[in-house]
N, C-alpha and C positions, 0 to 999 in steps of 0.2 A: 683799574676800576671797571667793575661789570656796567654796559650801559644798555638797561630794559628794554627791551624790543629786538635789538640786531638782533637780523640774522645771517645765515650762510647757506649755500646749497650745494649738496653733494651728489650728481648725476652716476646712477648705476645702469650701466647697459650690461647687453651681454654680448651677444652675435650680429656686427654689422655686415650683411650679405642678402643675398635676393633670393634665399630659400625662404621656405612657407615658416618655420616657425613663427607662433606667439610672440616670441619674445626673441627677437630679429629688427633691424630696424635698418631698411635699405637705404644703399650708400646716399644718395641725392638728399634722403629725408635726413640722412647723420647732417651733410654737409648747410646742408640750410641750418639744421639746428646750430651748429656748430658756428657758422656765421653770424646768427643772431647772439651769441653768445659774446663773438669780439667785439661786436657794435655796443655790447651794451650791458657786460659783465667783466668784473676782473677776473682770468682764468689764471689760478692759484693752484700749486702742488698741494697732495694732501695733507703736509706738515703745517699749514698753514690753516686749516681748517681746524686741524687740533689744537693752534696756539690762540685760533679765535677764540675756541669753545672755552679753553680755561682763562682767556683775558690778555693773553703775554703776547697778543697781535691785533693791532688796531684794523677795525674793518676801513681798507681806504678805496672805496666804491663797495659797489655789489660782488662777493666773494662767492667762485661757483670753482668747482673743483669736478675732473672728470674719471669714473673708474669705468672700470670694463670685466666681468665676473670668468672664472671657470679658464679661462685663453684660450680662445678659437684660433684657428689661425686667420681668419680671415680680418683682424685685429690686427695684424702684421702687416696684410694687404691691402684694408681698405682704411685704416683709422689711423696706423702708425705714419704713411707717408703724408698724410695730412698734417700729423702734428710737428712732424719735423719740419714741412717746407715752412710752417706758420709759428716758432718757438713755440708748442703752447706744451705744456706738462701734464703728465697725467700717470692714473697709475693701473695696472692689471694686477685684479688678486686671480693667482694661478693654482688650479687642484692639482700640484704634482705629480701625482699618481696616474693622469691623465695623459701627460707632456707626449709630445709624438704618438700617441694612437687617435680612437676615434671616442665621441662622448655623447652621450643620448641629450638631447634639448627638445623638446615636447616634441615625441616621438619624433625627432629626426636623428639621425647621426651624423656627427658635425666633427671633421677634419679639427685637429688640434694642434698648439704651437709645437717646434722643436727648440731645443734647447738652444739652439745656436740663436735664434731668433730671440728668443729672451735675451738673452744676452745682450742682441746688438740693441734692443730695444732699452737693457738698463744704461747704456752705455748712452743713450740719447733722450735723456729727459723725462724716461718714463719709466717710475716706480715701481719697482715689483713685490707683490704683497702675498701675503701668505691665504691659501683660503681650502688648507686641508689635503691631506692624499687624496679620500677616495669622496669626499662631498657629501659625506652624512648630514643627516639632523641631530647634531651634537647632542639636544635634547634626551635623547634616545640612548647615547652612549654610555658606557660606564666611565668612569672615571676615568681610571686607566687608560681605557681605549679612546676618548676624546682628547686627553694629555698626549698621547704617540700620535694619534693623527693630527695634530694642531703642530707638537715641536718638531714630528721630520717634516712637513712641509715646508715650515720653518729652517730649519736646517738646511736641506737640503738647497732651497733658492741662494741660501747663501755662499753657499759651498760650490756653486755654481757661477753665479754673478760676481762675487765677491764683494758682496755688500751687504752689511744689515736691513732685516725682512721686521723694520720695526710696527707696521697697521698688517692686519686682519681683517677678512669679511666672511660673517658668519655664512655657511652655507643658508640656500634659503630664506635669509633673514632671520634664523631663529637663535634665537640664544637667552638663556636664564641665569638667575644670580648666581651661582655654580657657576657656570661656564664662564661668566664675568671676571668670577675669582681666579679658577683657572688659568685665561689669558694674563691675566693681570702677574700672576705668579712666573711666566713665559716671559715677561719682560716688554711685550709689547706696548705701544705708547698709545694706538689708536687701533680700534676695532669699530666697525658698521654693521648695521641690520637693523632693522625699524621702518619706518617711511615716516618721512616728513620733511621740513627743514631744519638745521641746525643752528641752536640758540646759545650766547652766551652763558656758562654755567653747566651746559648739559653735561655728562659722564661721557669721558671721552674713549672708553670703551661700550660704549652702548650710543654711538653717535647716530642718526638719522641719515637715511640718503632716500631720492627719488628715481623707482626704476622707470624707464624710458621702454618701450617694447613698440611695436608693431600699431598696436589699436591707442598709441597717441597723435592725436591729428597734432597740425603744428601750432593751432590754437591753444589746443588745450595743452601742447608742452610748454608754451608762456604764460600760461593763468598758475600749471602745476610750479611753477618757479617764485611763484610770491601768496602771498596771503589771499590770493584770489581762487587758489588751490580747495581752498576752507568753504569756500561758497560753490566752486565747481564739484567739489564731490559730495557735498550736502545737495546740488541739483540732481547728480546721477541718482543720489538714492529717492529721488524724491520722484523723478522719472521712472525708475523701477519698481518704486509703492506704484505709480499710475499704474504701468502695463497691466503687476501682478494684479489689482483690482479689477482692471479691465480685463486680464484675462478670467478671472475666477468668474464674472459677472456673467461675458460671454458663455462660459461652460454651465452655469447652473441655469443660464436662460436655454440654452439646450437642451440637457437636461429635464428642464418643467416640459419643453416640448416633446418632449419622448416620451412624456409623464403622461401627456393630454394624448396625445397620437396612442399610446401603448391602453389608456384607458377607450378609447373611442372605436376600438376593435372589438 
């Protein structure tokens, strides 16, 4: 039976390391999160998010589940020996197409997994998920070409790891009722992209998760983990309506004075 209100939360990172990226989140800051996390969440594979959302797993505590986008390698480095000293599960959606070279993450270029590493990594607890060759906006693809880039990445992890590459993460987050049907025809059991929490009920190929980056202080990474998310980013915009008035106010008060100045010449 669905019960109204649960929820679950699915943490999307990307690159944990102490380059400048956006969407980076240095190792100490992972680790505190990460902490806060065993004090006070159950850290659940992401099969387990899937059997919340359709009902066939009882939430028993707070259910958070942890991915990791694109496979850095610094995922290997700084986030995999973490999870192994500490049991905890998790999963990496990997763009194939990427594996051993380099990969642009707002404007940097960022060292990427090798195969061997995957590997050792499916072999210890942590998930390997599909999330495309080359990281399109599926959106944008044809048919065809979203279908090949979706099932050899697919593929390919498999044929690799030896293990079924059953969840997906849409590149970017984007993905439409097509690309829904799509994966769904792929055989996959679980796909992400959205933001938010995940609810009881929701389509489990169009599940919600929360990206973690750089400009989350550790405050607001525990208000973004519960319904207090709702009010936290109804404040950012509401602080952003100030600035932009504030600033528009400032400019046209300028503005009259350059009016009065440019008249009194």
């Amino acid at each position: 039976m669905l019960v109204k209100g649960e929820e679950a939360v699915v943490l999307a990172y990307h690159s944990v390391d102490f380059n400048g990226s956006f969407y980076t989140v240095a190792p100490p800051e992972f680790y505190r999160q990460m902490e806060f996390l065993r004090r006070n969440y159950n850290i659940v594979p992401i099969e387990d998010i899937v059997d919340f959302a359709t009902g066939r797993k009882r939430s028993l505590g707070k259910l958070v589940a942890i991915t990791l986008d694109d496979g850095y390698e610094d995922n290997f480095s700084y986030v995999y020996p973490y999870l192994k000293r500490h049991g905890l599960p998790a999963t990496i959606f990997v763009s194939t197409g990427y594996v051993g070279q380099q990969f642009p993450l707002d404007g940097f270029s960022l060292k990427m997994l090798r195969w061997d590493q995957i590997v050792e990594m499916s072999r210890n607890n942590v998930a390997i998920g599909a999330h495309t060759v080359t990281h399109p906006d599926l959106r944008k693809e044809t048919h065809v070409n979203a279908r090949k880039n979706i099932m050899m990445s697919k593929k390919e992890i498999e044929r690799k790891t030896g293990k079924p590459a059953k969840y997906v993460a849409y590149p970017y987050s984007r993905f439409n009722c097509e690309i829904i049907e799509l994966v769904r025809s792929l055989g996959f059991e679980g796909a992400f992209g959205g933001d938010g929490l995940v609810q009881r009920g929701d389509c489990t190929l169009a599940l919600n998760r929360i990206q973690v980056d750089r400009s989350i202080s550790f405050l607001m990474f525990r208000a973004r983990m519960t319904k207090a998310r709702l009010w936290y980013d109804q404040g950012r915009r509401w602080l952003r309506n100030l600035r932009r008035i504030h600033f528009v106010s400032v400019v046209y008060d300028k503005c009259e004075a350059n009016v009065r100045n440019y008249g009194g010449n």
